[in-house]
C-alpha positions in Angstrom: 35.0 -21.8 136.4 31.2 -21.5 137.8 31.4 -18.0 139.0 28.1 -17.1 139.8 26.5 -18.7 137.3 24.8 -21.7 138.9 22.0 -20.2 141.5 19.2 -20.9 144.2 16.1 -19.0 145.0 14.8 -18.6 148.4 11.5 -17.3 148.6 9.8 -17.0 145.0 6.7 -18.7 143.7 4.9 -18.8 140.1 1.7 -17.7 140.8 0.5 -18.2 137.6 1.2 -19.0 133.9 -0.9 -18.2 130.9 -0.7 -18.0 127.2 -2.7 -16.6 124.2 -2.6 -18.2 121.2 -2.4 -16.3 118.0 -6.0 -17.1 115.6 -4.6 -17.4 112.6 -3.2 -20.9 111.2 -1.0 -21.1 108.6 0.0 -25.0 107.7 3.8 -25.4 106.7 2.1 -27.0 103.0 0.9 -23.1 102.4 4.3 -22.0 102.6 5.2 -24.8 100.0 2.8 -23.5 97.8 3.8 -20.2 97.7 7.6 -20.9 97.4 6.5 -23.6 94.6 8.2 -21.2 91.5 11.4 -21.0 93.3 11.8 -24.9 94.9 11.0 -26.1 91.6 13.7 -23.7 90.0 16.5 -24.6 92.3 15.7 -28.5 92.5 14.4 -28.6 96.0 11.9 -30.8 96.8 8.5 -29.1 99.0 7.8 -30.4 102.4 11.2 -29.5 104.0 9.4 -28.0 107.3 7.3 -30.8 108.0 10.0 -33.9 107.6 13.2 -32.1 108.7 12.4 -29.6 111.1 8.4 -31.2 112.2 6.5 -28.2 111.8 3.2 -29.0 110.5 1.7 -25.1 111.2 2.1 -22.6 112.8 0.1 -19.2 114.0 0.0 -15.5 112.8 -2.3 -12.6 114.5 -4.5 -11.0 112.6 -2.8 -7.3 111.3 -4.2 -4.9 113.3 -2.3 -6.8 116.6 0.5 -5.3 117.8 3.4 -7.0 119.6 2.1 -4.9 122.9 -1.3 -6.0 122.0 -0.2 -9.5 122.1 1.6 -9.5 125.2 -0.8 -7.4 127.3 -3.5 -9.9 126.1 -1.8 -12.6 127.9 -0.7 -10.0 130.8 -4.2 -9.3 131.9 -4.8 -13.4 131.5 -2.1 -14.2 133.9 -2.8 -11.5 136.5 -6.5 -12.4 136.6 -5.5 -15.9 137.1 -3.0 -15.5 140.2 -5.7 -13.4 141.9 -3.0 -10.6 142.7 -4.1 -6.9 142.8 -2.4 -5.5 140.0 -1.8 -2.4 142.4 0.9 -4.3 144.2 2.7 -5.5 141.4 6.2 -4.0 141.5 7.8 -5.0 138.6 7.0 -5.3 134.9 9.6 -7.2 132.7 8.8 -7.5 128.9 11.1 -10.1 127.3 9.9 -10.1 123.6 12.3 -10.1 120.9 9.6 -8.6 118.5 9.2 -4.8 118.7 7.5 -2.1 116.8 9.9 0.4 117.5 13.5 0.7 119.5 12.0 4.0 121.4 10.4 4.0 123.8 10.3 0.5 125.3 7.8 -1.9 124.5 7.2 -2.1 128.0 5.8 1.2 128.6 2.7 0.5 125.9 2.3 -2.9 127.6 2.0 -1.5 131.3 -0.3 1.3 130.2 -2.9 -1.4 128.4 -3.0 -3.2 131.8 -3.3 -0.4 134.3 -0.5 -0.9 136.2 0.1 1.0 139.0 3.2 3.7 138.4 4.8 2.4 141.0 5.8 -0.7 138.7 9.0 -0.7 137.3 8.8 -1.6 133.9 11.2 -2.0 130.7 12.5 -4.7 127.8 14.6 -7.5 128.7 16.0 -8.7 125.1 18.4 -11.9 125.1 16.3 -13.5 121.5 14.8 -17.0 122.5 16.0 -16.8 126.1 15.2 -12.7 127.2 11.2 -14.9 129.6 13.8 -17.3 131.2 16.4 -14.6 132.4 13.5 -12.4 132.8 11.9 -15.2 135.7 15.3 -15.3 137.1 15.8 -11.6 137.8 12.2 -11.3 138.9 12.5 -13.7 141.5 15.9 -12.1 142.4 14.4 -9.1 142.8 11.2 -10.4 145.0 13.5 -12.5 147.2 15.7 -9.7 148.2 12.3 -7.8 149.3 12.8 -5.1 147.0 9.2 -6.1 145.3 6.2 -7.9 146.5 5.1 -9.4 142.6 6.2 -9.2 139.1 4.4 -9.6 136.1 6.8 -11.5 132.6 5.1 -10.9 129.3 6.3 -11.7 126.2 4.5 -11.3 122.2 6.2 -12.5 119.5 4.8 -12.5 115.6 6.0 -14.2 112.9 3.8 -12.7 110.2 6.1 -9.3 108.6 8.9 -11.5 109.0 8.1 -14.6 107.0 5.8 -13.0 104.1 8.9 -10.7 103.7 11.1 -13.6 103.4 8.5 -15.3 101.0 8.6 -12.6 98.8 12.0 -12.5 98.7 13.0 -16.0 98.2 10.5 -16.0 95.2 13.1 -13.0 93.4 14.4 -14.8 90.6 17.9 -14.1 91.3 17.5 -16.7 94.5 20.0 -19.6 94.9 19.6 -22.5 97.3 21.6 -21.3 99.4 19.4 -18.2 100.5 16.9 -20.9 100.9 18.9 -22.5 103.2 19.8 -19.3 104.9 16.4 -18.6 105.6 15.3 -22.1 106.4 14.8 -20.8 110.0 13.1 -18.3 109.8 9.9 -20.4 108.1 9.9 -22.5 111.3 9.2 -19.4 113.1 5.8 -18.3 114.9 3.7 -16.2 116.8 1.8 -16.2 120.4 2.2 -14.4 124.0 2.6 -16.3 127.5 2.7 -14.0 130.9 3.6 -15.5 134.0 3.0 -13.8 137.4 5.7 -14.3 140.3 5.4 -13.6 144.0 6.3 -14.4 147.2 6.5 -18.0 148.3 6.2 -17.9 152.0 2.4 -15.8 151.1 1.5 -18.1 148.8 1.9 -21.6 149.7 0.2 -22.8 147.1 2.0 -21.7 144.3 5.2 -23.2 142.3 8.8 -22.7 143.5 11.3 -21.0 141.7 14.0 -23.5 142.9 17.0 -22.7 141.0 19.1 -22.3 138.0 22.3 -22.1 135.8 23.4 -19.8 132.8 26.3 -20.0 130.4 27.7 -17.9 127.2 29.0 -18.5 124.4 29.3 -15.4 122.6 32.2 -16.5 120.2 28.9 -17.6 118.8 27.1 -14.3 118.2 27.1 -14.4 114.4 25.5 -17.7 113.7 21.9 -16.2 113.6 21.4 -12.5 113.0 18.5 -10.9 112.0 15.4 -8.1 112.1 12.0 -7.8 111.1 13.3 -8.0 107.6 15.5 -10.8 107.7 16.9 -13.3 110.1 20.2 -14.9 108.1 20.9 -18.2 110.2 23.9 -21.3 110.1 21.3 -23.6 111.2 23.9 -26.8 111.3 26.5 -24.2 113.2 23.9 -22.8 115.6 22.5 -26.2 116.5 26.3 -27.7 117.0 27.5 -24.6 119.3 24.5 -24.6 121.2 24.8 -28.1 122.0 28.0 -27.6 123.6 26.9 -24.8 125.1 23.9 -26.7 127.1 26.0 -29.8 127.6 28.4 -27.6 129.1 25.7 -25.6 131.6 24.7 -28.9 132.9 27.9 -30.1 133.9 28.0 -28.0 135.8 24.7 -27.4 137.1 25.2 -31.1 138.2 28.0 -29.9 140.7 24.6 -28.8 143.0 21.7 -29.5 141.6 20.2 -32.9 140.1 18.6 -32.7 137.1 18.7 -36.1 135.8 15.9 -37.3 136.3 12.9 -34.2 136.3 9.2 -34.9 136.1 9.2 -32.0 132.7 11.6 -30.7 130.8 10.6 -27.6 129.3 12.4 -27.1 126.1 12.6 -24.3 124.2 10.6 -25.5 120.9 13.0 -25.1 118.1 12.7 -28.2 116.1 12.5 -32.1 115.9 16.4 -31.8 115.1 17.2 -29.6 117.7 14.6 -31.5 120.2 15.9 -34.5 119.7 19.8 -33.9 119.6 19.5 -32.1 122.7 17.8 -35.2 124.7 20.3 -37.3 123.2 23.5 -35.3 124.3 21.9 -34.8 127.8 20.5 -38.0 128.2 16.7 -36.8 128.8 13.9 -38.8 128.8 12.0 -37.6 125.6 8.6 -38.7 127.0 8.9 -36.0 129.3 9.5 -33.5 126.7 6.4 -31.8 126.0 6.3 -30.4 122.4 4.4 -27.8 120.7 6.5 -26.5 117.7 4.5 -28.8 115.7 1.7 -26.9 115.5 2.8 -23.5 117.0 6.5 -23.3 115.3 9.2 -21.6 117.3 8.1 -18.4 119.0 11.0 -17.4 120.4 11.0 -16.4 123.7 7.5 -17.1 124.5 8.1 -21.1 123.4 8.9 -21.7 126.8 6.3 -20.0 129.1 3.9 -21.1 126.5 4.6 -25.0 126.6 5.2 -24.4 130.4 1.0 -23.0 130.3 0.1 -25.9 128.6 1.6 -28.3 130.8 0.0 -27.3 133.9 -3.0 -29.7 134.0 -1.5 -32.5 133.9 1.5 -31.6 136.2 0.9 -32.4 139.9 2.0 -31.2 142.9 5.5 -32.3 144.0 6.5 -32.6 140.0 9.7 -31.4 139.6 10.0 -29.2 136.2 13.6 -27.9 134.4 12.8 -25.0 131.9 15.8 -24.8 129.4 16.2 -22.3 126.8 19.2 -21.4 124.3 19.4 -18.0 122.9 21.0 -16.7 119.5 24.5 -15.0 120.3 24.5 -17.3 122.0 23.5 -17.5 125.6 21.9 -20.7 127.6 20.1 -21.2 130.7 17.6 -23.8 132.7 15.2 -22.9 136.0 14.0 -25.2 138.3 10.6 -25.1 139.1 9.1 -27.5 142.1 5.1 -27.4 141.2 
């Protein structure tokens, strides 16, 4: 049964779309050097991230940047770039997985580095890779309903805690291949911010509508990929299966309304070349109109798809027609249309 899962906007726009990428690059052969004790060990042969999963690099910020840094970097990009007073902005979503702290929100550190007014409801929207996607669509919800006039999506997401710590820990000498393989994911990880500032359509003509969308769960699924800023423990082979289904199964029947067969952009969220490549093939998408950027920015969780989204905008014209998907660990699925 659908319920009220497949949906249509009315009178949202994208106003704008940035994102900041992280200075610091860190090629996937680094990594291979510094697990070189334990690969050699256990058998395994380097070069695992670049020829199974296609990441060549990815990015870290430099220490002293926060997660709420990050995102309000690319907060004050985005609201510059839509030309909105950031006195009428009513709502401030944060959707980043990575936090430095579980109180207070995120949010609050983020909405004081940008000046918002205090009239802007603000807070954390965590659902792992997918929180910017269902933030977008209870944004617009929120803005067609009248209840806000603009909202502001940030996201900042870093890798770098996360992956030394794993480093350091698959190089113990009581490591077996299969914590190797348990970790394998998170090595593909990364780090950057995207923001992206929403409005009202029928104000601003010239922005991009927020068309419409579908969401599915699968929470059976919840313990395929579990982790913190210490560890993130993933069934990569189990997590890629069940969120196959679970995508196949959201555009069924997403088809029931909308046609999504044949979109100028598919926004992916960028996982892997596996995952990347499975997923075209089960839904029958056109993999030249897959943009990817895991292969030199990794996987950056929520912000994978905002950010691909920001680097697709110059060569997107008006009229495209543009399907951002995500999948999140636990797991959750869903895909917005976007008519630029």
């Amino acid at each position: 049964m659908n319920g009220n899962s497949t949906y249509r906007h009315t009178n949202t726009a994208i106003l704008s779309v940035c994102d900041v990428e992280a200075p610091v690059l860190v090629s996937s052969a680094e990594f291979d050097e510094r697990l070189a004790p334990t690969l050699e060990r256990l058998g395994l042969r380097p070069g695992l991230l670049q020829n199974v999963a296609g990441i060549h690099e990815r990015r870290w910020w430099p220490e002293d940047v926060s997660f709420a840094d990050a995102a309000a970097l690319a907060g004050e990009r985005a609201i510059v770039e839509s030309g909105v007073d950031r006195s009428r902005i009513g709502l401030m979503i944060n959707s980043s997985v990575c936090r430095e702290n579980l109180e207070p929100s995120s949010a609050v550190a983020i909405h004081h580095a940008l000046g918002l007014p205090t009239s802007a409801q603000n807070f954390d929207l965590a659902n792992a890779c997918l929180g910017f996607v269902n933030a977008m669509h209870l944004a617009a919800t929120m803005i067609d309903a009248g209840h806000i006039e603009y909202a502001l999506v940030v996201d900042g997401e870093s890798s770098r805690y996360t992956q030394e710590t794993t480093i350091e820990r698959l190089n113990r000498s009581d490591t077996v291949v299969g914590d190797v393989f348990d970790e394998f994911a998170t090595l593909t990880l990364g780090s950057g911010a995207a923001a992206m500032v929403l409005g009202p359509a029928d104000r601003h003509p010239q922005g991009h509508r927020v068309v419409a969308g579908v969401a599915r769960a699968g929470t059976e699924h919840h313990d395929l990929c579990v982790g913190d800023m210490e560890r993130m423990r993933t069934d990569t082979k189990g997590l890629l299966d069940a969120g196959l289904d679970l995508a196949e199964a959201a555009w069924v029947a997403a088809q029931v309304e909308h046609d999504w067969a044949q979109m100028d952009r598919y926004i992916l969220h960028q996982v892997s070349s596996v995952h990347t490549s499975a997923l075209c093939k089960r839904l029958g998408l056109d993999s030249e109109r897959v943009p990817l950027t895991f292969p030199f920015l990794g996987n950056i969780g929520p912000a994978s798809v905002p950010v691909t989204l920001a680097r697709e905008t110059e060569t997107l014209q008006a009229g495209d027609r543009v399907l951002c998907m995500g999948i999140g660990s636990g797991l959750n699925t869903a895909f917005c249309e976007i008519l630029w």
